[in-house]
N, C-alpha and C positions, 0 to 999 in steps of 0.2 A: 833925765829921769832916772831914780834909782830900781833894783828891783823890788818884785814882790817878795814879802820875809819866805824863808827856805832854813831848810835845814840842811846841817853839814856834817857829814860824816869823814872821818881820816882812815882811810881801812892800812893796816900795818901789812897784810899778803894779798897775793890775787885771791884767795879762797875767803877773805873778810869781802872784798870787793864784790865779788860774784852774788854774795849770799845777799848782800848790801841790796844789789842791784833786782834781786829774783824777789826780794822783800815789799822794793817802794819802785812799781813797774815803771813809775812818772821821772825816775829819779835820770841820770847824768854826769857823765865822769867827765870832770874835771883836770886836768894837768896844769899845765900853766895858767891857763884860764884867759889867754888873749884873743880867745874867739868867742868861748861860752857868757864870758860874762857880761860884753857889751850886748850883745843878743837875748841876755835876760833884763838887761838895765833899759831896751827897746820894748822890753815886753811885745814880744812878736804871736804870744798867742795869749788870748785873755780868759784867766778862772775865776771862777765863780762859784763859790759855795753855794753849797744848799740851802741853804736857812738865810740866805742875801736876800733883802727884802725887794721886789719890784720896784719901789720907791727909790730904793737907794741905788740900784743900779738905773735907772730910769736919770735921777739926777748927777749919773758920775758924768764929766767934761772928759775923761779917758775913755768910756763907753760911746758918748757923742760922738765925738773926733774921730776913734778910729774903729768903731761897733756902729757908726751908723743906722743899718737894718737892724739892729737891737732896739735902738732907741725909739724908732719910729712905730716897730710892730708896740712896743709896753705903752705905744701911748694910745695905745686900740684896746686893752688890758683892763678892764672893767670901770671903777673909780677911782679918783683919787683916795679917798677909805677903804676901798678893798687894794690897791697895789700900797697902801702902808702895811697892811697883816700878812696879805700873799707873799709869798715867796720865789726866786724864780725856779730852786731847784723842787719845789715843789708842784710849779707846774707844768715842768716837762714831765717827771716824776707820774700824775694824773695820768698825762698822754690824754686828756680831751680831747677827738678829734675834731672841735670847735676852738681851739684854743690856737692860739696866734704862735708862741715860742714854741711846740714842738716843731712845727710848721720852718722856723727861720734856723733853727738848729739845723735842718736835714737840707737846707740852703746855704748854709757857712761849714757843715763838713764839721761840724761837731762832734767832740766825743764825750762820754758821760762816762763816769769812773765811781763803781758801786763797789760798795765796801759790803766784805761779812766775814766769813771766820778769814777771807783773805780778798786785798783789793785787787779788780780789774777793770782796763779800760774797753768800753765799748763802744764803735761809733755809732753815729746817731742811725745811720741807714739801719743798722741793725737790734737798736734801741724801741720800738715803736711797734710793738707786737698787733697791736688789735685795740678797738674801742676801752679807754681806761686799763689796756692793758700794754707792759711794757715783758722786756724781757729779763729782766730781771728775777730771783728766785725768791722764795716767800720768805728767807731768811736774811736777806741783802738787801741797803737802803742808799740812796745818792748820797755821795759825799760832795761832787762838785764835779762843773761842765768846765770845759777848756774848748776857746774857740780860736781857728787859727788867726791868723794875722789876716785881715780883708785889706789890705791900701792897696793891693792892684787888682780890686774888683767895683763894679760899678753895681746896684743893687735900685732896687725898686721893690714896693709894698704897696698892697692895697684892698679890702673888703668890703663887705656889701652888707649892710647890717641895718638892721628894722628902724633902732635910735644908740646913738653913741654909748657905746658901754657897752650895749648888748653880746649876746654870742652874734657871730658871723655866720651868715647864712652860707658866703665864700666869701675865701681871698689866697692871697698867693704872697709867696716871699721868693724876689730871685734874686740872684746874684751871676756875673757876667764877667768873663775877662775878655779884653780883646789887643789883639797887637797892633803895633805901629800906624799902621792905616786903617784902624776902625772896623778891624773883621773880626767878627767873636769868635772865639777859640776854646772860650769855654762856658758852659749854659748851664746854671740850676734852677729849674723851676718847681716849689715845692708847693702843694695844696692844701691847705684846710678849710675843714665844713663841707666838705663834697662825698667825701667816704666812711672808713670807719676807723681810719685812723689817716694822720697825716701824710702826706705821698706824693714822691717825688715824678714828676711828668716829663718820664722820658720820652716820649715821641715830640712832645714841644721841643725839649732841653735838644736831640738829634738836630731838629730842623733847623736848628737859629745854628750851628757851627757852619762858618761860612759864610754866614750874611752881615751885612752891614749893620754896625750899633746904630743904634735907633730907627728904623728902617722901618718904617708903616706897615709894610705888607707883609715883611717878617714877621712884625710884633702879631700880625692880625690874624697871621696864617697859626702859630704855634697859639695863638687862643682857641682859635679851633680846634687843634688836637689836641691841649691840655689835658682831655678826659679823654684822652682814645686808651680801651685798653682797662682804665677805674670802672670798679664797681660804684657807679653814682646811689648815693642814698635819700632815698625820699623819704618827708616827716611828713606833721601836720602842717610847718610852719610853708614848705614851697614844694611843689614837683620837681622831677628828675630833669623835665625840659627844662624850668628855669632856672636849676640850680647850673645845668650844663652853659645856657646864655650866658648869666651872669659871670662863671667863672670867667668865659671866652673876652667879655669886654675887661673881666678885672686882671687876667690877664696880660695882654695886649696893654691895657694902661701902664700895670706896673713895670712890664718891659722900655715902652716909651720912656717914662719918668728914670729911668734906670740911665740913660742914656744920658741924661740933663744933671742927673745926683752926681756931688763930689764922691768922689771914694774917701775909704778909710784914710785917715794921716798917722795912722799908730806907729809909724817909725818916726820918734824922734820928737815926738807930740807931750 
């Protein structure tokens, strides 16, 4: 696999280089380049502009293969006619908290890098202000997500929605590492459609370090706490009892299924 196109700059002092470096924050010094550049030619972490259509990331075989939980959440993503005009940095950007991708971004440890009179990167935990609202300032707009490298995490997805297409009344996006004998070691379980913006369920993500991947009672125990702690929000469309239910089983599924899903193959893919 080649890299993604980059640009290259030659600084002639360290005081070019510095400035280089304080200018383009994503950027990376190079020397000989026998570590950096195979590790860009692996693409170990995947960007995405703003203005990339859902569609198009939806059909990339690079996103498949090693974005798995990408591919699965866009296909929950409205229609086929609406994920060709949607965008995806547009809808994390929104922050719906009915919306499926800010939701997998705050499960894959995403960072989102907004441009204005100067770019910065911010990650997703702290991207995601409030209902349509993100943290971003009225003068800065997304340039593009960067998500790290998933092949040694096992992930599971899953929502509860009235008919296909629809918003999600919930669902969850996790992601799971575990060592050598099947004990997880690391837990994200992230929420949408329960609150008022998307959010990450720490007292679940606690409980699963330690327990065995795919493990019933794990999965069933941390659906129960998935909302310990959330402000649950009630509509016209469900109560707070069943939106709390439903999370608990959607949950608990997606952990199971997480357990049975290949991982990422983005090294080398």
């Amino acid at each position: 696999m080649k890299p993604a196109k980059f640009d290259y700059f030659r600084a002639d002092t360290a005081v070019e280089a510095v400035e280089a470096l304080s200018a383009n924050p994503d950027s990376k010094i190079m020397a000989g380049g026998q570590s950096l550049v195979p590790l860009m030619n692996m693409r170990l972490a995947l960007r995405i502009g703003a203005v990339t259509s859902q569609h198009d990331v939806l059909a990339s075989t690079a996103v498949q293969q090693g974005w798995p939980l990408i591919t699965a959440a866009l296909r929950h993503v409205g229609h086929p006619a609406t994920r060709a005009r949607g965008t995806f940095g547009g809808s994390v950007a929104h922050a719906d908290p009915a919306a499926e991708l800010p939701a997998v971004m705050l499960a894959l440890d995403a960072t989102i890098t907004v441009t204005g009179a100067s770019a910065r990167s911010v990650p997703a935990e702290g991207f995601f202000a409030g209902p349509f609202t993100t943290t971003m300032a009225d003068d800065e707009l997304l340039a593009e997500v960067s998500i790290p490298d998933m092949s040694d995490r096992f992930w599971g997805f899953g929502e509860v929605a009235r008919r296909r297409g629809d918003y999600a009344l919930t669902g969850a996006a996790v992601s799971l590492r575990a060592d050598g004998e099947g004990t997880v070691t690391d837990a994200r379980v992230a929420l949408f459609s329960v609150s008022g913006t998307a959010v990450r369920a720490a007292t679940a993500e606690a409980g699963l370090v330690g327990t065995a991947l795919g493990s019933e009672d794990a999965a069933a125990r941390a659906g129960q706490a998935a909302l310990d702690g959330v402000e649950i929000a009630a509509d016209s469309f469900v109560s707070a009892g069943y939106r709390r239910d439903a999370t608990a089983a959607v949950v608990k599924r997606a952990l199971l299924e997480a357990a049975t899903n290949p991982k990422g193959t983005s090294h080398g893919s």
